[in-house]
C-alpha positions in Angstrom: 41.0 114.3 -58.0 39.9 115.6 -61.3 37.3 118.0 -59.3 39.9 119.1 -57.5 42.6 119.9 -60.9 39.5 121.7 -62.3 38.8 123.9 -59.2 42.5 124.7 -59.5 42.7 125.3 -63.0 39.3 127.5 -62.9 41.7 129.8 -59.7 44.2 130.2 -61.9 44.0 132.7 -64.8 47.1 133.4 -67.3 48.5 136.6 -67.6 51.0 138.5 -70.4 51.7 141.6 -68.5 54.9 140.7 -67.1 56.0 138.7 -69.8 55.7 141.5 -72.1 57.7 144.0 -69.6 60.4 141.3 -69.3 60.7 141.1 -73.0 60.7 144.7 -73.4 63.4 145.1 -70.8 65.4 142.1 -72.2 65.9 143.5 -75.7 66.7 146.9 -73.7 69.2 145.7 -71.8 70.7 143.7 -74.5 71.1 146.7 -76.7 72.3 149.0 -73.7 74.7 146.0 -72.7 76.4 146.0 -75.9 76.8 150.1 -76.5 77.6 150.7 -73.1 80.4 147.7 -73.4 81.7 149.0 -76.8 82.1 152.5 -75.3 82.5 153.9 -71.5 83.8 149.9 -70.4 86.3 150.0 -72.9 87.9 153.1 -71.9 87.4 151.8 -68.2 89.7 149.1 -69.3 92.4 151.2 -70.4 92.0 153.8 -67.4 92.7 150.6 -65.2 95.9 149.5 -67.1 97.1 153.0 -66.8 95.9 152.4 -62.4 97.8 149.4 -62.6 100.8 151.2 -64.0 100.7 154.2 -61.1 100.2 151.2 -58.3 103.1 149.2 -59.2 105.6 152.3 -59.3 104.0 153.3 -55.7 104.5 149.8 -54.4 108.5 150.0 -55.8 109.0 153.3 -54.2 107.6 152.4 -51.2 109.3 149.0 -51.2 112.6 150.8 -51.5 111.8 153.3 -49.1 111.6 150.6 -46.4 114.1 148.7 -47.6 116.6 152.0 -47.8 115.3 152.2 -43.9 116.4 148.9 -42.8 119.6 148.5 -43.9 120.2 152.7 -42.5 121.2 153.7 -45.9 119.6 157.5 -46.4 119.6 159.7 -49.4 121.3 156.7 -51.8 120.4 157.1 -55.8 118.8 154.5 -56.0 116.2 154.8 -52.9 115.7 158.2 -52.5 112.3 159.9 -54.1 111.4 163.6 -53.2 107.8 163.4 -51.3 106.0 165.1 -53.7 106.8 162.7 -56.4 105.6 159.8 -54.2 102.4 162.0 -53.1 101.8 162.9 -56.8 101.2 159.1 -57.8 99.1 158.4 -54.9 96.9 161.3 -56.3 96.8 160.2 -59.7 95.7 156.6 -58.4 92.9 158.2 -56.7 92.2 160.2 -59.4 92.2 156.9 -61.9 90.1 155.0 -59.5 87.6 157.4 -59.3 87.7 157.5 -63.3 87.8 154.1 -63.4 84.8 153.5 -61.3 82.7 156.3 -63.5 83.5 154.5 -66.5 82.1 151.2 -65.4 79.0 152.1 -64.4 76.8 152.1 -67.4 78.2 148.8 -68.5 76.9 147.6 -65.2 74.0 149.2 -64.7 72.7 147.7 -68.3 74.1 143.9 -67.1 72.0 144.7 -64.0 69.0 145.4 -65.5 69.8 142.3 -68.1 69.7 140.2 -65.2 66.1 141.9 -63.9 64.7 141.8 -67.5 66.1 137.4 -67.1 64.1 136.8 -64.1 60.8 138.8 -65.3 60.5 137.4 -68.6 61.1 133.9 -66.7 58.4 134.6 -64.3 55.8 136.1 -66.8 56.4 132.9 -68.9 55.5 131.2 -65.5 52.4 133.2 -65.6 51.6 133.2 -69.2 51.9 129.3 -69.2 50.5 128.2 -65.7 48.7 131.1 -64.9 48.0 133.0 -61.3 45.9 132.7 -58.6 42.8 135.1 -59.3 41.8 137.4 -57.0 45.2 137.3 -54.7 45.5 139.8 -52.1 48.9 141.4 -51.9 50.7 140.0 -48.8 51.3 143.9 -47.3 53.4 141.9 -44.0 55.5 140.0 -46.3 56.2 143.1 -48.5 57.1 145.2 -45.7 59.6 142.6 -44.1 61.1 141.8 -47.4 62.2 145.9 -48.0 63.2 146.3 -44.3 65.4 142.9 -44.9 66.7 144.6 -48.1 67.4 147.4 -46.4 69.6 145.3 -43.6 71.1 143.3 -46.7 72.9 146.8 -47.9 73.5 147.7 -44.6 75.5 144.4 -44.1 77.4 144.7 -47.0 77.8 148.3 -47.6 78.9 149.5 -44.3 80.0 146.0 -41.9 82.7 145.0 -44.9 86.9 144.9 -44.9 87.6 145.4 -48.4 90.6 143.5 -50.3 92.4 144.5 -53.4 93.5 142.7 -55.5 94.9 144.4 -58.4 92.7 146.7 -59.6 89.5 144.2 -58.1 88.0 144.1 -55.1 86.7 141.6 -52.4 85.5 141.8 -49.3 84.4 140.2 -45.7 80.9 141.4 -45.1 77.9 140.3 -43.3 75.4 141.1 -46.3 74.9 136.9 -47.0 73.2 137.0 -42.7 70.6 139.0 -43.8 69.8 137.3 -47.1 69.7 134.4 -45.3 67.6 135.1 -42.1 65.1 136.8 -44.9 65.0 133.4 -46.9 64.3 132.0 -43.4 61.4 134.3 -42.5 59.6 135.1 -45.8 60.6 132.3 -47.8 62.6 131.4 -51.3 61.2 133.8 -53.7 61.0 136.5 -51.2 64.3 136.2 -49.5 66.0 135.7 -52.5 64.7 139.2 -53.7 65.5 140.7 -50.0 68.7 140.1 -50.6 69.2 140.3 -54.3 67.7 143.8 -54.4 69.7 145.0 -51.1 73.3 143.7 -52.1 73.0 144.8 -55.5 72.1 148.0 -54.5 75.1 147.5 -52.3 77.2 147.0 -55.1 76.2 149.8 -57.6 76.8 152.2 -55.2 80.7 151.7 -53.8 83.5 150.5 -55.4 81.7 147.2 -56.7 79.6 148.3 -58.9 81.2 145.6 -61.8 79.8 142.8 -59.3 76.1 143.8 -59.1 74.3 141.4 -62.1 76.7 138.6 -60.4 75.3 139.4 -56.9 71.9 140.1 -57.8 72.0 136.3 -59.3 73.9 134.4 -56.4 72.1 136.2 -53.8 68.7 135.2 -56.1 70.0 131.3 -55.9 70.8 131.3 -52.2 67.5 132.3 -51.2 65.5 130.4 -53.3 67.7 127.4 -51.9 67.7 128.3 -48.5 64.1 128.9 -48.9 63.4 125.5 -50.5 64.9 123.2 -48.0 63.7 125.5 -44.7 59.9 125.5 -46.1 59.3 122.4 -48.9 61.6 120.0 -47.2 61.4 120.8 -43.2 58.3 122.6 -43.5 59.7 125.2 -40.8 57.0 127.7 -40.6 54.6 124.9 -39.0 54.7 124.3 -35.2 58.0 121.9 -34.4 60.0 120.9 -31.6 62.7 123.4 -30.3 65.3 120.8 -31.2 64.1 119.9 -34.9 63.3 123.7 -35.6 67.1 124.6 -35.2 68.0 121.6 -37.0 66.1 122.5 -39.6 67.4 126.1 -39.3 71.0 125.5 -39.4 70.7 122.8 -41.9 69.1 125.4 -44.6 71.7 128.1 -44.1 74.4 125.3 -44.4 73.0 124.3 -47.9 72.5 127.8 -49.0 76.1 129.0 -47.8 77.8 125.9 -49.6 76.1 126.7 -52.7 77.8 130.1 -52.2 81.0 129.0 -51.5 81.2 126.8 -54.7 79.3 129.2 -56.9 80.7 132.7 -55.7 84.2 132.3 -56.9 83.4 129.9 -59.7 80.7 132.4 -61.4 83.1 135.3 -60.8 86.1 134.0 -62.6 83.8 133.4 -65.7 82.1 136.5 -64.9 85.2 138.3 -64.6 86.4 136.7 -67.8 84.1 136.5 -70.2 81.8 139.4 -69.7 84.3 142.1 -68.1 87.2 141.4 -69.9 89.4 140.9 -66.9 92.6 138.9 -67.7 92.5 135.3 -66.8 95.6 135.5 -64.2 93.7 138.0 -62.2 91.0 136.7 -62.3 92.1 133.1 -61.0 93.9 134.7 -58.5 90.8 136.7 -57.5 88.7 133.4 -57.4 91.3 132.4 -55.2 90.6 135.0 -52.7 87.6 135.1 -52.9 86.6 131.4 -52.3 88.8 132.4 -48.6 86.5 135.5 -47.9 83.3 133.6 -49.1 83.8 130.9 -46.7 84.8 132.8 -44.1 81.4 135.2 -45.1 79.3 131.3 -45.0 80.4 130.3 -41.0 79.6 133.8 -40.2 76.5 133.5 -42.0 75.4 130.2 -41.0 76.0 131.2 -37.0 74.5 134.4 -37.0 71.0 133.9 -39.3 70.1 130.8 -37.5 70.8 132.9 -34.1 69.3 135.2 -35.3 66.1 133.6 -36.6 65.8 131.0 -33.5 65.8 134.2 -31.1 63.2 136.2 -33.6 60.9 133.4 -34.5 58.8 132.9 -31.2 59.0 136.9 -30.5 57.5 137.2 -34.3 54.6 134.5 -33.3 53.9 136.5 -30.4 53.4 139.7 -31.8 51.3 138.3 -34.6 54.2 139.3 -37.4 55.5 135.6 -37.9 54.9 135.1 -41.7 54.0 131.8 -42.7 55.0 130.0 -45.6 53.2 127.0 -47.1 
């Protein structure tokens, strides 16, 4: 046994590098973080009290409108609006959203990077402290997978999503959460976790959710890491199995991964929301509330289409030689 801790001890060799970038980063995002949040966010947050404003008077006109055209009454003081007027504040709520959206960016761009600058001064701690294996080869298969998987993850949620409003905040039914799954499936915690991190935060800084990113970029971290833990340390599911224990196993992990997501999604987002974006508390509750509904919903369709999807891939994968295993 103490051979054995040597040999390992004598493989492994401890390294600063990414500790030093992750530091580096850190302080950088920090200081970006607190400008950007002092300035452009600011005015973001007036610019949507102002959207807020515009989209209540739309909703009363149109309200009335309908109203005025139910009950047959035409032209009454009360309900009639020229056109323009009505088209006029649909344009200035375009116009505000658009500004809006501009305004947020840098604010979230420097959380994002916060976030990266988190989880590489974590892992070069990791590596500082316990070291790394010496001489490793870069795993070219695994890399590949894990950017076309990122790729699929923004795919999933940028383009197969019905977006909900709520106020001036958005949420949405998507089918990003499939992909980060089936990747924690195929390649892994750390891997799949970083599939769909990278891919769904990308998703998010470039349409209308650009506030959500650092929150995605985390959750979608945590579900492949857990989905990745129970699939490959507990069930071992890249060895050879029975058909029956394999989708066991399968659906099992996406279950645990989804109800992490289902309990964490809303929860993180109302503090999120909150405390870090300034959004007001009734909002954001009724935002959580929402969203708890589309993130469930997002979890079965999740759960049922990964482990389809990674049952029907797994054997084709061994055939062709591209099945990545994990230990």
């Amino acid at each position: 046994m103490k051979k054995e801790k040597q040999e390992t001890k004598q493989s492994r060799e401890k390294r600063y590098g990414l500790l030093i970038v992750g530091t580096v980063l850190l302080i950088a995002g920090i200081i970006l973080a607190v400008c950007t949040h002092n300035s452009s966010y600011k005015q973001s947050v007036e610019t949507g009290k102002e959207l807020s404003t515009v989209k209540a008077q739309i909703k009363e006109i149109e309200e009335a409108q309908k109203a005025a055209e139910e009950s047959g009454v035409e032209n009454s003081e009360t309900t009639a609006v020229p056109a323009g007027d009505l088209a006029a504040l649909k344009a200035r709520s375009s116009e505000l959203s658009g500004k809006k959206l501009n305004q947020e960016r840098p604010y979230s761009y420097s959380l994002a990077l916060l976030f990266v600058a988190i989880l590489f001064t974590l892992k070069g701690l990791v590596n500082a402290v316990i070291g790394v294996e010496k001489a490793a080869k870069p795993d070219v298969k695994r890399i590949a997978m894990a950017g076309l998987l990122a790729a699929l993850c923004y795919i999933g949620f940028a383009f197969l999503k019905i977006d909900i409003t709520v106020g001036t905040e958005k949420t949405a039914f998507h089918f990003g959460n499939v992909f980060c799954v089936l990747a924690a499936l195929l390649l892994g915690g750390y891997w799949g976790g970083m599939a769909g991190a990278i891919g769904m935060t990308i998703g998010d800084l470039t349409t209308a959710y650009v506030t959500s990113a650092p929150k995605t970029f985390l959750l979608k971290f945590m579900i492949g890491l857990i989905v990745g833990f129970v699939a490959h340390k507990l069930f071992r599911l890249s060895k050879d199995h029975s058909a029956k224990f394999v989708a066991t196993a399968t659906v099992v992990s996406c279950i645990c991964g989804m109800a992490f997501n289902i309990v964490a999604d809303p929860l993180v987002g109302y503090f999120y929301k909150t405390y870090l974006l300034g959004v007001p508390q009734d909002l954001a509750k009724a935002l959580a509330k929402i969203s708890a509904i589309t993130t469930t919903v997002n979890a079965v369709v999740a759960v049922i289409a990964a482990s389809v999807f990674y049952l029907a891939l797994r054997p084709a994968l061994k055939k062709s030689g591209m099945f990545v295993s994990n230990p």
